[in-house]
Structure formats: C-alpha cells, structure tokens
N, C-alpha and C positions, 0 to 999 in steps of 0.2 A: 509684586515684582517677580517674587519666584515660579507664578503660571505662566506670565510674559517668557521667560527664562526657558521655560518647559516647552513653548509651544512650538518653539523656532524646529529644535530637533525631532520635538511629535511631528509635522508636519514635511519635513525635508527626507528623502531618501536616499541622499547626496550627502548627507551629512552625520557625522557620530556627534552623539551627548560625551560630553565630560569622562565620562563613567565606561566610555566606548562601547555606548548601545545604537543601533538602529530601529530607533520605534517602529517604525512601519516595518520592518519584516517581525517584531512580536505581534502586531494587528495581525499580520497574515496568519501565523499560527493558528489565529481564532477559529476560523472557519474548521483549521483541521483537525482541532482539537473536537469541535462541535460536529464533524461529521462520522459519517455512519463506521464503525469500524470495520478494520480492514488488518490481518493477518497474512504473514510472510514464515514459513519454517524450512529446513535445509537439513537432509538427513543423508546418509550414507546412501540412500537408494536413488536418491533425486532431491526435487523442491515441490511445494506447495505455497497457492495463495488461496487464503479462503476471505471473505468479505461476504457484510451482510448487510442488505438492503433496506432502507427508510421507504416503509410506504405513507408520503405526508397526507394523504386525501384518499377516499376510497375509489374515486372516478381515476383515480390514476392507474396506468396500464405498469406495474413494479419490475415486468422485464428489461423495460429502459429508463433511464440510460445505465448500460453494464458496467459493474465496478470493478471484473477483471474482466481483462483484455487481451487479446492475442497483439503483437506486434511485430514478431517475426514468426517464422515457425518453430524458434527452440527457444524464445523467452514471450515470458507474459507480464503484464503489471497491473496491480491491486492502486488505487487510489484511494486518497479522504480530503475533503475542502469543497472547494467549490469546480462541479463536473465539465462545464465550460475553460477554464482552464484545464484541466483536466484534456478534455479533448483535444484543445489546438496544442499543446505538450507531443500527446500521442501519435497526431496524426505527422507529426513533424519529422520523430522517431522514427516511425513507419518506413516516410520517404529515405531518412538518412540510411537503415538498415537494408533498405533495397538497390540505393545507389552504393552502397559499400558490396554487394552481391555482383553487382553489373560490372564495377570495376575491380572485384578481386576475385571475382566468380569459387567464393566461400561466405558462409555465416560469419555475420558480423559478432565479436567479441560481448560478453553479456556486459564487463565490466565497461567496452568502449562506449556500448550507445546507455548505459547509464552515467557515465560521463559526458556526451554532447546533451543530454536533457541537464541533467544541473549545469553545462557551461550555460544555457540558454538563458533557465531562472536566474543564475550569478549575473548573468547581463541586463539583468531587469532590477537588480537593486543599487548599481552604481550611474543612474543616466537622471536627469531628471524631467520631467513631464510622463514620466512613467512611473507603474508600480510592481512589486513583489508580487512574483503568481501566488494566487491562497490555495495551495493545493501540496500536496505530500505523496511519494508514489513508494511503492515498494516494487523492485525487480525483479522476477526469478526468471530462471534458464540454465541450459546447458552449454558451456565451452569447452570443447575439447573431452569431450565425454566426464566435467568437473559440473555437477551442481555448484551455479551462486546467486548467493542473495541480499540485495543489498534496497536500504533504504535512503531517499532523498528525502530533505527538508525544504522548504521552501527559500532556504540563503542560497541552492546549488549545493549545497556540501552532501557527500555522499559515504557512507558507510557499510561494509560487510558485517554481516548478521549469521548467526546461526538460526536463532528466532527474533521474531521483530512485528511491531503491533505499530499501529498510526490509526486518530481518531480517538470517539468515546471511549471509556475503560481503557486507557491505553496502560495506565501504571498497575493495577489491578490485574491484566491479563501479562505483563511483562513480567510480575513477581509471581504466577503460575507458570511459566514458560521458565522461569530458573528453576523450580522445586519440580517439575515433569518431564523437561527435554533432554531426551536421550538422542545422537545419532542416531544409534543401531534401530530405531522402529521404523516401520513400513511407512509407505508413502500416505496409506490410508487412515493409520496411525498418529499420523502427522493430523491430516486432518479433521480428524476424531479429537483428538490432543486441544485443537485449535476452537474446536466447537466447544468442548467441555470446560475451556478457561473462558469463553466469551459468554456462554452459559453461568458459571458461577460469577462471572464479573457483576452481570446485570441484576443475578439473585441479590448479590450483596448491596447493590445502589438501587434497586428497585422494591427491594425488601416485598418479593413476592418471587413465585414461579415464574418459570420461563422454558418456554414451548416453542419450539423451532418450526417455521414456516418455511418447506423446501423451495417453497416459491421467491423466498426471501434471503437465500443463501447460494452465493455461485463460490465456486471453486477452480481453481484450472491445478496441471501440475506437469512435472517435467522427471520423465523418469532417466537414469544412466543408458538402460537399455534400448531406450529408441532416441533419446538426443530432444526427444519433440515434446511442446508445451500443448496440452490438448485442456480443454475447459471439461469439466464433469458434466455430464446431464444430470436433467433435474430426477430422472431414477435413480442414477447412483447416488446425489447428494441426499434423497430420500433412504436409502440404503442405509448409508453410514449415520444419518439420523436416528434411524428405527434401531442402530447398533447402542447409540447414546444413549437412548430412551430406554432399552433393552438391559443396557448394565448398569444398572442403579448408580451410577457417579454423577456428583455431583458438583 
C-alpha cells in the first residue's frame, strides 16, 4: 500500500508528497549531478567559468557540443545535465538578450536574463504533460562594470555565488573553493584555483593521477576592464595547465 501511496506523487509534477517534495524535479537533479563538471568563480577583477569535457567514445569529435557558452557579449554560461536542454535554454536567452538590446539599445542586466531562464524552467515543473529541464547552468558577466555569478537549479531558483561548482565532485570541489577563494586573486588565478580543486576532487574519487587534456577543458571569462565575456583558447587553457603541472599543487 505504501509504493501505491509513493507512486501517485513519483509520477505527477503537479503535485507535492506529504513531506512537500516534488519527485520529479529530484530525478532531474540526476543528470546534473551525473554530468561533466562545471565551475563558476567571481573575483575582484572579473568572473570565470571553467568546465570540463566527457569524451564518452573515441570517434567522438570532444569540441562539441561546448559546455561554456557566449550568450551575450558581457555574460557567458557553463552548464551540467542533459546538453539538449541545455541548448533550447541557451538559445532562448540569446534571443531574449538581443531583443532587450533592440528595445533598450543597452546590455541586458546579468541578473535579469538569469532570471527569464529559471522563470522558464519554474514553468516547466507546475503544468502537467510536461517535465523539469535536467540541466543546471552557472551565469557569469559583467553589469554595470559589477562582476556576477550566479547559479540555477533545475526548480528555476536562482542564486549569487562568489564560487560555485554543478555536476560530478560537486561537494568535494565546493569544500576547496571555501579553504582557497580569495577575491583579491587574478582572473587566471581564479582559473588555475578552479583546475587545482577539480584536479584533486577526481584524485580523491578516482584514487589515481590526473592529467588535464587542454582539449577537454574550456574556459571563458569576464574581466571589469573590458565589460566582455570572451572564451579562452585552447593555448591559453594549455598555458594555465603547464602553470598547474609546473607548481607541484596538488
């Protein structure tokens, strides 16, 4: 009687359990818990997103599909879940960010269009015949010459971050990100920082070495100085690698 009991509220997305949960947005979690990690940090200089790429098959071409993203020219977003959502999310933003340019002929607010994407997901767990996007996005950009960065959930709920992590090792590299993060370090620092906690996350759960594939790590970032979210090349990502590899941390 008591799986009868369970199954009404597993199965509804319209509907709270007793306990006021919505099962189906903890399914959704699943995906993002399970996918590749993805790194958000906010420093006095600017922002960074770093994220690192799952290559599942060797026929597979690991450039795409990108895990961070340009979406206006002063914010970028890092994703974890499933990339299909993911996408129609992004491209959505995209258009919202350009029609707020056409009609207010200014950049659109970093906090506004990370607010129209969770209104979107929030409207996808109160309807029914539909589901909970499986995806989690991290925000950076500049407003108003103000690095911010924030993280969405798959419920629409949205959060300011100084560091912030979504995906595998998420707890593991979040309790490095309290013992490491400082404002005051460099942008590169930041993502140096970012490598070095996802680096020892994976030593610690993989209980072996771990060796960065610049091919398998993109970066973008947002500095005060120029206002613009620009992605890293894979030389610089290679750079700040050979930095990591170069100072014996661990």
């Amino acid at each position: 009687m008591s799986g009868m009991y369970f199954a009404g509220y597993d199965r509804a997305i319209t509907m709270f359990s007793p306990d006021g949960r919505i099962y189906q947005l903890e399914y959704a979690m699943e995906p993002v818990k399970k996918g590749s990690t993805t790194m958000g940090i906010k420093v006095d200089e600017g922002v960074a997103i770093v994220a690192e790429r799952i290559k599942p098959s060797p026929l597979v071409d690991v450039s795409a599909p990108e895990k961070v993203l340009l979406v206006d020219r002063h914010i970028g977003v890092g994703y974890a879940g499933l990339s299909s959502d993911a996408r129609v999310l992004i491209e959505d933003a995209r258009v919202y960010a350009q029609t707020h340019r056409i009609m207010y002929d200014e950049d659109i607010d970093v906090e506004a269009l990370t607010k129209r994407m969770g209104d979107v997901m929030q409207a996808y767990t109160q309807h029914g015949g539909t589901r909970p996007f499986g995806v989690a996005f991290i925000t950076a950009g500049i407003s108003r010459g103000v690095p911010k960065l924030f993280m969405t959930d798959v419920s629409g709920a949205y959060t300011s971050y100084k560091a912030v992590t979504i995906g595998m090792y998420d707890q593991a590299i979040t309790d490095f990100f309290k013992d490491q993060y400082t404002p005051s370090m460099s942008i590169e620092q930041a993502v140096l920082t970012a490598l070095q906690a996802l680096r020892k996350a994976k030593q610690e759960a993989l209980q072996t070495s771990v060796a960065f594939d610049p091919e398998k790590i993109e970066a973008g970032v947002a500095r005060r100085s120029t206002g613009l979210f620009v992605k890293l090349t894979q030389a610089e990502v290679s750079s700040i690698i050979d930095k990591l590899e170069g100072s014996g941390l661990s």
